[in-house]
C-alpha positions as CSV (number, residue, x, y, z in Angstrom):
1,X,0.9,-41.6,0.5
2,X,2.7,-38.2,1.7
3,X,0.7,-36.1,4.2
4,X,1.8,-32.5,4.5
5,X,2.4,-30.8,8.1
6,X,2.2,-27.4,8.8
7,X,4.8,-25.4,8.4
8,X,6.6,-24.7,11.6
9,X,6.4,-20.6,12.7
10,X,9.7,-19.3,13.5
11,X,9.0,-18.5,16.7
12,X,6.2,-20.6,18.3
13,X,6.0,-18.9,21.4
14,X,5.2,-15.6,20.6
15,X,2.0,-14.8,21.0
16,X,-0.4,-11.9,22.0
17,X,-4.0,-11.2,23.5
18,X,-6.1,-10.0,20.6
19,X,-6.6,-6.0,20.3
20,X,-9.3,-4.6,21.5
21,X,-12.6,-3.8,19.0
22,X,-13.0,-0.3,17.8
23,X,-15.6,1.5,19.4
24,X,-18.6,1.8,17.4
25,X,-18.5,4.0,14.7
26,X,-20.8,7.3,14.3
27,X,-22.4,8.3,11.7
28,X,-20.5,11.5,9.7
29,X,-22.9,14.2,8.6
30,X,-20.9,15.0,6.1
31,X,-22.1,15.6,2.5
32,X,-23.1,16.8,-0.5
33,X,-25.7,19.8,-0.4
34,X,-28.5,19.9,-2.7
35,X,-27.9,23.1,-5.1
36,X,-31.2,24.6,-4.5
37,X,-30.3,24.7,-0.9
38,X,-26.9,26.6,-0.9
39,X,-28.1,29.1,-3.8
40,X,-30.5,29.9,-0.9
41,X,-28.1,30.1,2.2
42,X,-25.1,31.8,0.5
43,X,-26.1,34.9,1.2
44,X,-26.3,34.5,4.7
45,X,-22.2,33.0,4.5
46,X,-19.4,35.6,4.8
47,X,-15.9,33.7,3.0
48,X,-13.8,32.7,5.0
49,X,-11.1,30.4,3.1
50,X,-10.2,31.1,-0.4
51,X,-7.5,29.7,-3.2
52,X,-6.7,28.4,-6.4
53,X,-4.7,25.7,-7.6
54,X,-4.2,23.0,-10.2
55,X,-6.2,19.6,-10.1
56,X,-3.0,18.0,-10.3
57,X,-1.4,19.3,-7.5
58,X,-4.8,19.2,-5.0
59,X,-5.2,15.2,-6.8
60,X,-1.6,13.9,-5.6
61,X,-1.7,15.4,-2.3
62,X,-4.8,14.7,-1.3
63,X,-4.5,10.6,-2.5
64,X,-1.5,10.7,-0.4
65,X,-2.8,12.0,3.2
66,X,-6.2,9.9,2.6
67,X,-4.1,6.5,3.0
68,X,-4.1,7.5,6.7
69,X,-7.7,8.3,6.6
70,X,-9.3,4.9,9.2
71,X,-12.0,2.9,7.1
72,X,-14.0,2.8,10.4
73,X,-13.1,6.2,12.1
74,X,-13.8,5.8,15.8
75,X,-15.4,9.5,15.7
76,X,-16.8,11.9,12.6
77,X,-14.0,14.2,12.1
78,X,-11.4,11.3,11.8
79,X,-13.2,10.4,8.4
80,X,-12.3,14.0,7.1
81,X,-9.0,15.6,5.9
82,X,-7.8,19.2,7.7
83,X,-7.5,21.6,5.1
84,X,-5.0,25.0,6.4
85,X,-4.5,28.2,3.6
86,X,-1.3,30.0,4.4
87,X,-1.9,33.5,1.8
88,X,1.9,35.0,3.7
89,X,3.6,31.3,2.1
90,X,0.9,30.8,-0.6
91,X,0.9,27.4,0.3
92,X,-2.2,25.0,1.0
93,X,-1.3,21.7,3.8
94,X,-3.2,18.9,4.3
95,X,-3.7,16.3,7.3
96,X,-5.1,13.3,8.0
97,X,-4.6,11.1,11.0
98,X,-6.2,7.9,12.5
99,X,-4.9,8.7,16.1
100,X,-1.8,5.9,14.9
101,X,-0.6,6.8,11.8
102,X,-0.7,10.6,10.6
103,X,0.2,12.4,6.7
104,X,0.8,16.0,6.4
105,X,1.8,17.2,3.4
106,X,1.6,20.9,1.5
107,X,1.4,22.2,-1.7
108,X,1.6,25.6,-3.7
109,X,-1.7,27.8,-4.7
110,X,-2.7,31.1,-5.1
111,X,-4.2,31.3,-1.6
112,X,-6.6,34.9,-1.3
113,X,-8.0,34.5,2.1
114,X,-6.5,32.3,4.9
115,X,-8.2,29.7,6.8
116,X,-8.7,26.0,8.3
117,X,-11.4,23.7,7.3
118,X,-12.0,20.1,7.4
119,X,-13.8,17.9,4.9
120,X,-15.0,14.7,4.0
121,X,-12.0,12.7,2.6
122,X,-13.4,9.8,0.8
123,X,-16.1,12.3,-0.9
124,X,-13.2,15.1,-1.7
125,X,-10.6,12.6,-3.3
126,X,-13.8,11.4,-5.3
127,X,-14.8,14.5,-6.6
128,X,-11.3,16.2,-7.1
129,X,-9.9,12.7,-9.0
130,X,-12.9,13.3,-11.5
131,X,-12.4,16.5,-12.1
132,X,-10.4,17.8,-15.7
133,X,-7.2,19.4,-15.3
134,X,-7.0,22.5,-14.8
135,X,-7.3,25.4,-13.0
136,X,-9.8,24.5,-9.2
137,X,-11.1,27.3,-7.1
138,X,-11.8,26.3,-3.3
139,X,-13.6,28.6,-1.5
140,X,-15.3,28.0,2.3
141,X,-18.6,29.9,3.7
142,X,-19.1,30.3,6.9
143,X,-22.6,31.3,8.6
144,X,-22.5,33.3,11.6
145,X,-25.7,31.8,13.1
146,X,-24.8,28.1,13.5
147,X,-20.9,28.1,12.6
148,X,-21.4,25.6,10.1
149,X,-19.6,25.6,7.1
150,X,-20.2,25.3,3.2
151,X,-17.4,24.8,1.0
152,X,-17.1,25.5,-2.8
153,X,-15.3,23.9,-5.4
154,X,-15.3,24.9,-8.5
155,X,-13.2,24.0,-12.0
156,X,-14.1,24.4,-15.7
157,X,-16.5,21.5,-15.8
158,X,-19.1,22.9,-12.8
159,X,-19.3,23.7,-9.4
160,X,-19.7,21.4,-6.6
161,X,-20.9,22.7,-3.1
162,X,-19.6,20.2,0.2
163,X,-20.7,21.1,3.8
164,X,-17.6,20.5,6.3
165,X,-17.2,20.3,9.8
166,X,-15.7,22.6,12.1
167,X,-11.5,22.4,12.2
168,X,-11.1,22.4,16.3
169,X,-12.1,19.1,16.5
170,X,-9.5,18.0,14.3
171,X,-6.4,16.1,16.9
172,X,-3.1,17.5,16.3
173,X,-0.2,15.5,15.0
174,X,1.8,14.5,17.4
175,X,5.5,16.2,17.2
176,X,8.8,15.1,18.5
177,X,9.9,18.8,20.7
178,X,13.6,16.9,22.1
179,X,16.3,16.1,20.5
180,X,18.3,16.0,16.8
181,X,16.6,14.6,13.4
182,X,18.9,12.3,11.7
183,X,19.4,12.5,8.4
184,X,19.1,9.3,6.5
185,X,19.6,8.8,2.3
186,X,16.9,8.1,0.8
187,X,18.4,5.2,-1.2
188,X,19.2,3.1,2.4
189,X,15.6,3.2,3.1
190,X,14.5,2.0,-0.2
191,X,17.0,-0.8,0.2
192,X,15.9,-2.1,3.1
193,X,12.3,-1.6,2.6
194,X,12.3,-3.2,-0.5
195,X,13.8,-5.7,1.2
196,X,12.3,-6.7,4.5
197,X,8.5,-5.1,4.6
198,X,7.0,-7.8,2.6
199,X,7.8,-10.5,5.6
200,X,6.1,-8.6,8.6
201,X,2.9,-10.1,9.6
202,X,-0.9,-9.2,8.7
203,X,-1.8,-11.1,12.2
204,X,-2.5,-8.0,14.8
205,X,-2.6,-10.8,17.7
206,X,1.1,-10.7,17.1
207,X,1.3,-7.1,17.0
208,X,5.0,-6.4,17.5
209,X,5.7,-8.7,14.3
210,X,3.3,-6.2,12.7
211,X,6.6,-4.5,12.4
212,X,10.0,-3.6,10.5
213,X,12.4,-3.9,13.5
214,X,15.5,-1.1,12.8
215,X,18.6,-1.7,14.3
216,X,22.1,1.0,13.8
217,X,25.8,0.6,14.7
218,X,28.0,3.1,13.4
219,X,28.0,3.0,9.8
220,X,25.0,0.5,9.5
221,X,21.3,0.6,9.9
222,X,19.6,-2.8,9.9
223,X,16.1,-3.8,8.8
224,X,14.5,-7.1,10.2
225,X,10.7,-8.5,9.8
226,X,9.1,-11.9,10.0
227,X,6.0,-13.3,10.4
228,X,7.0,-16.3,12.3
229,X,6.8,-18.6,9.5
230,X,10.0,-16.6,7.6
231,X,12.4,-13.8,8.1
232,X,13.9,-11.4,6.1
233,X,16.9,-9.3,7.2
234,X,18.8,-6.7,5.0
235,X,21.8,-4.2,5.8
236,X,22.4,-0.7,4.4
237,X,25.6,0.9,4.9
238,X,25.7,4.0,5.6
239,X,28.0,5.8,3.0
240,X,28.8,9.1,2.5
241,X,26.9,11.3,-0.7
242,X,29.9,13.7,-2.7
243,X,28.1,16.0,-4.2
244,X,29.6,15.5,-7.8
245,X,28.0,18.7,-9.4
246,X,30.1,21.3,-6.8
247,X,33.7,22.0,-8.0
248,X,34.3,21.4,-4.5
249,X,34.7,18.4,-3.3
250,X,32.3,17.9,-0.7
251,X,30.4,15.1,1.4
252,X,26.9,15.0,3.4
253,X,28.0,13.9,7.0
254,X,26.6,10.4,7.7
255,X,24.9,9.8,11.3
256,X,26.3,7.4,13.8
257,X,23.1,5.0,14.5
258,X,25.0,3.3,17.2
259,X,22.4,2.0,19.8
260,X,19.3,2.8,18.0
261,X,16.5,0.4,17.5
262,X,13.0,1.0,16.6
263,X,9.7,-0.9,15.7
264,X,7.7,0.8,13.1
265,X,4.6,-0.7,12.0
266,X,4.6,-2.2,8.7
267,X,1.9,-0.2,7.6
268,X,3.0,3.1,7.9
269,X,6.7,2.4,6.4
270,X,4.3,0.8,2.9
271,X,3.1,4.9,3.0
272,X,6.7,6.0,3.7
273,X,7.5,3.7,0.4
274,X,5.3,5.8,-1.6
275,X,6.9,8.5,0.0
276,X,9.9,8.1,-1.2
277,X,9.0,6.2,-4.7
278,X,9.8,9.5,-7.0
279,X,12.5,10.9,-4.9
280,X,16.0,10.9,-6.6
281,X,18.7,8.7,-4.2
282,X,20.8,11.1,-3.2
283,X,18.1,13.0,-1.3
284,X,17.9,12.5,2.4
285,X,15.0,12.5,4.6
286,X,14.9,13.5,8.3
287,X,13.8,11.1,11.2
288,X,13.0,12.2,15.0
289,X,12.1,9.0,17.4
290,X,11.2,9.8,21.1
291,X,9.8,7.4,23.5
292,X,6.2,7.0,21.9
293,X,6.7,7.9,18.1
294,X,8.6,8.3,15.2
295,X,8.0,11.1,12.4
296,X,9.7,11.5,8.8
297,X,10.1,14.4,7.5
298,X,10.7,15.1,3.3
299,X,10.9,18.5,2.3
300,X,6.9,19.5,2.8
301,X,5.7,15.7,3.7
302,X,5.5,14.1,7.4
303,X,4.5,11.2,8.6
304,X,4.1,10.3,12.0
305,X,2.6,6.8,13.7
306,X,3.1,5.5,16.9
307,X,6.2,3.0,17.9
308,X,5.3,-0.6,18.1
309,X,5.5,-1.8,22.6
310,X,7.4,-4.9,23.3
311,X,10.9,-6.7,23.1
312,X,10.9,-7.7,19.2
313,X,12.7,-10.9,18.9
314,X,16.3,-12.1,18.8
315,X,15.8,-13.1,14.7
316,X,19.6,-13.2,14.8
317,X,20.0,-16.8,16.9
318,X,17.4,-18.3,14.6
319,X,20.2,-18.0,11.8
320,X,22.1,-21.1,11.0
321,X,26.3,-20.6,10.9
322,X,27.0,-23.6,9.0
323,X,25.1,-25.7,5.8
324,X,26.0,-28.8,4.6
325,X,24.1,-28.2,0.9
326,X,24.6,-25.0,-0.8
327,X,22.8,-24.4,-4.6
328,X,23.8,-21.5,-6.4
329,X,21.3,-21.2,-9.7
330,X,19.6,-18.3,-11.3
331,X,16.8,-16.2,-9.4
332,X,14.7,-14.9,-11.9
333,X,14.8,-18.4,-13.7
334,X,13.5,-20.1,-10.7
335,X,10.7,-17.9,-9.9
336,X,9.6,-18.3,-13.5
337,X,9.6,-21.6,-13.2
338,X,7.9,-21.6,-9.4
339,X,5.3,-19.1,-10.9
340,X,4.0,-21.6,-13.5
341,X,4.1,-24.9,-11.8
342,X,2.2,-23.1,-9.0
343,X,-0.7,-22.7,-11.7
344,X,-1.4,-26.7,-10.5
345,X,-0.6,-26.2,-6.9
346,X,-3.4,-27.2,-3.9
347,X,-5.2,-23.9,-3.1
348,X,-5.2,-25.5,0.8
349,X,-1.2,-26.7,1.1
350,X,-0.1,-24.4,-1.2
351,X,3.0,-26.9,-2.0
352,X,5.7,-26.9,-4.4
353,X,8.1,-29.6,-3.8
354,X,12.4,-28.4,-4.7
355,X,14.3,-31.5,-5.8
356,X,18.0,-30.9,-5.9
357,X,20.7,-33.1,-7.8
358,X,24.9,-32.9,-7.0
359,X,25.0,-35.5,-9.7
360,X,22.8,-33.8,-12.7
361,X,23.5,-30.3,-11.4
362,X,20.2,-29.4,-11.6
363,X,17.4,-28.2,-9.6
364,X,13.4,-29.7,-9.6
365,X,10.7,-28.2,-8.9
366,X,7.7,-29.8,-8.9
367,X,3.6,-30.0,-7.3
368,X,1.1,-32.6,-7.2
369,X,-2.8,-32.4,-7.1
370,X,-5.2,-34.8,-7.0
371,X,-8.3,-32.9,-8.1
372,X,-6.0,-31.1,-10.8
373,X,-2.6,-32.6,-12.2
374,X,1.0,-32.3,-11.6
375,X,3.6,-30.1,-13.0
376,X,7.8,-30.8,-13.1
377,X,10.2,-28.2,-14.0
378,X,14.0,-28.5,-14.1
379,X,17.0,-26.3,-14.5
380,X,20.6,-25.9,-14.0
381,X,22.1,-25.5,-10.6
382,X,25.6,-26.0,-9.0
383,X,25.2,-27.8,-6.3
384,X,27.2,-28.5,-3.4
385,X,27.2,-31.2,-1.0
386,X,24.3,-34.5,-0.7
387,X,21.2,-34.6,-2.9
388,X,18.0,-34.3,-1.6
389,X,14.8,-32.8,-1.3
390,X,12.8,-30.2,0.8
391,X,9.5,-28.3,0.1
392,X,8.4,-24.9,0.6
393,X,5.1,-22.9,1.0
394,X,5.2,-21.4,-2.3
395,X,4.0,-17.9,-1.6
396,X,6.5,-17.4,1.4
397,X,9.2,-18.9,-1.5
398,X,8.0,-16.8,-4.0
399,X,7.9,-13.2,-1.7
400,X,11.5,-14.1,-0.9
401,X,12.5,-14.7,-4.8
402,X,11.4,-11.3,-5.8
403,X,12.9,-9.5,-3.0
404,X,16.6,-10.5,-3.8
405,X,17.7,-8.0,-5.8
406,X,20.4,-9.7,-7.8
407,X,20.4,-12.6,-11.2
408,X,22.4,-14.8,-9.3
409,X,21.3,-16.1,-5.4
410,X,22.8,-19.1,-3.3
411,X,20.5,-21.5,-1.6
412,X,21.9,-22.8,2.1
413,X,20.0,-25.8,3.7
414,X,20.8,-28.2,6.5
415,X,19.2,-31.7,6.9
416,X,15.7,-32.4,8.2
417,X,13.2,-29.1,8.7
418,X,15.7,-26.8,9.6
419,X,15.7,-23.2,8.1
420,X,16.1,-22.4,4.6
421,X,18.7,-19.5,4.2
422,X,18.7,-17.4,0.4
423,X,21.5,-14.6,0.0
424,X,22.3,-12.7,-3.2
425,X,25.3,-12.9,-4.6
426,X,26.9,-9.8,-4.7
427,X,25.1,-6.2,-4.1
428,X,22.8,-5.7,-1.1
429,X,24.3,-7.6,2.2
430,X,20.1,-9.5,2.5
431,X,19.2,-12.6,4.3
432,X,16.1,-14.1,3.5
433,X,15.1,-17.2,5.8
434,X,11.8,-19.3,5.3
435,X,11.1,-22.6,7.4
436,X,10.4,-25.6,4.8
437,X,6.9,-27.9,5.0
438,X,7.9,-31.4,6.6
439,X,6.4,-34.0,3.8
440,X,5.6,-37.5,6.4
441,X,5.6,-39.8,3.7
């Protein structure tokens, strides 16, 4: 009879009080006005914003900023987004910001009047989503008497009328005043998102784990997270962009990231991903840190959130030096297999067992459930060094699997429960760590 025992966390010490409980939150008055009601007050409104743009163009930008809209806003006028019309740039920006993480971003229109505004967010990315494409006319009423606001919308299909709440309430984005933005490519950050956001942790008790720690030298910048269960560290190198389409040869100066290190919550660098996600490589985007936050800045799209406090751990001594197994076998054949014998695996454990062979040269996996079956899956591996067995929490092995970005990977284990190290072999410099489940048999 085998009994299974929790996996161990990386690092069992680290622990935190819980956060605090959002204040209560208050109601937003917010909403859709009955027609009969504005045809009756419009008169009484003088027009204070006006422009015109395409449903496209208002759809994108507004999904974007609303992913930094809170789901329980601590106060009304965090659950809306700030609208500003520039007519001298004929440009419209929008804003939202949960007092943590902030989105501003801008797009052109055909801006008549200027002004600022703030609406619901939820019930403007509702309407505008829904709306055909096209041509969409925005324009706000204001009434002298009570200074409230009553904002238009119209497009080919009808005419929609939203009350809004006054803009001065809105907070500011923080900005960063001191000191030089340093220009990163595009295609390091991708890298070492892709690479290292999936293993910070969901737990806010451990909130500096919440995190992707970054760490520069001078021609590196260094992305680490972990959950305390697994770790996942990649390196981008900072290499210099020749511009290929100038007769002249010439090459963006890269930035010297000696001494810099950052913690950036997890959940603002998934945003920055999106970001990013249609950008072409050789683009680079701007970053300002100061003592309390860090913004991004991409052409007409910032995004701002507050640092993570604390010391994040030293991942770096939790790394084993020397192995006495190593397994090199194919990556996307192994998570093929691990996806289908997980079909069978316990819903509680969450257990797939890796059986390893010097003699066969193959690789097992295999899982085992009473209430349902079993499953076994083999395929070839080269192995080095004693046969054996280990087993693995198969979501932790499976985020890990489709992270490394190459066919081949290489598998390093000591004896016993000791950590678990996966490389690629060849391409990004990545090292993906996960602590194995201790079977008592």
């Amino acid at each position: 009879m085998e009994k299974v025992v929790q996996t161990p966390e990386v690092f069992p010490q680290f622990f935190h009080r819980p956060l605090a409980k959002p204040k209560k939150n208050l109601s937003n008055k917010s909403s859709i006005l009955s027609q009969n009601t504005i045809d009756l007050r419009l008169s009484a409104f003088q027009l204070s914003m006006k422009f015109v743009c395409s449903q496209s163009d208002l759809n994108s930008n507004l999904s974007l900023v609303s992913r930094a809209v809170p789901s329980r806003p601590t106060h009304p006028i965090l659950a809306n987004v700030l609208l500003v019309a520039d007519s001298e740039k004929n440009r419209v920006s929008l804003t939202a910001f949960d007092l943590s993480l902030g989105i501003e971003t801008s797009f052109s229109a055909d801006v008549s009047e200027d002004g600022t505004i703030t609406l619901p967010a939820k019930l403007l990315n509702d309407i505008v989503s829904r709306l055909p494409e096209g041509e969409i006319t925005l324009m706000a009423e204001e009434n002298d008497d009570n200074d409230s606001q009553i904002v238009a919308l119209k497009s080919a299909s009808g005419q929609f009328q939203v009350r809004a709440m006054d803009a001065e309430e809105f907070p500011p984005l923080p900005t960063i005043e001191e000191g030089e933005s340093v220009q990163l490519p595009i295609v390091m950050l991708t890298e070492g998102l892709k690479g290292a956001l999936f293993a910070a942790s969901s737990d806010e008790t451990k909130q500096i784990l919440t995190g992707v720690h970054l760490t520069g030298t001078p021609d590196s910048l260094e992305f680490a997270a972990t959950d305390g269960h697994r770790l996942s560290v990649v390196e981008t190198t900072l290499s210099a962009q020749t511009d290929e389409d100038n007769e002249e040869d010439t090459t963006t100066e890269m930035p010297n990231l000696e001494g810099f290190a950052v913690t950036i919550p997890a959940r603002a660098l998934r945003e920055l991903e999106r970001m990013i996600g249609n950008r072409s490589e050789s683009d680079t985007i701007a970053l300002q840190v100061d003592e309390a936050q860090v913004v991004f800045q991409l052409g007409h799209q910032r995004l701002t959130v507050r640092k993570l406090d604390g010391a994040y751990p030293n991942y770096q001594m939790l790394i084993p030096k020397q192995f006495t197994r190593t397994i090199s076998l194919e990556r996307k054949r192994l998570l093929s297999s691990l996806e289908r014998v997980a079909v069978l695996a316990d819903q509680k454990n969450n257990l797939v067992k890796c059986t390893f062979s010097h003699e066969e040269g193959q690789v097992s996996l295999s899982v085992e459930t009473q209430d349902l079956g079993s499953a076994k899956e083999s395929m070839p591996a080269e192995v080095t060094g004693e046969s054996g067995e280990i087993a693995f929490n198969v979501k932790y092995l499976m985020d890990g699997l489709k992270a490394l970005p190459t066919t081949e990977i290489k598998m390093q284990l000591n004896e016993g429960n000791q950590p678990v190290i996966f490389n690629p072999l060849g391409g990004v410099q990545m090292t993906y760590l996960v602590m194995p489940v201790q079977i008592v048999k």
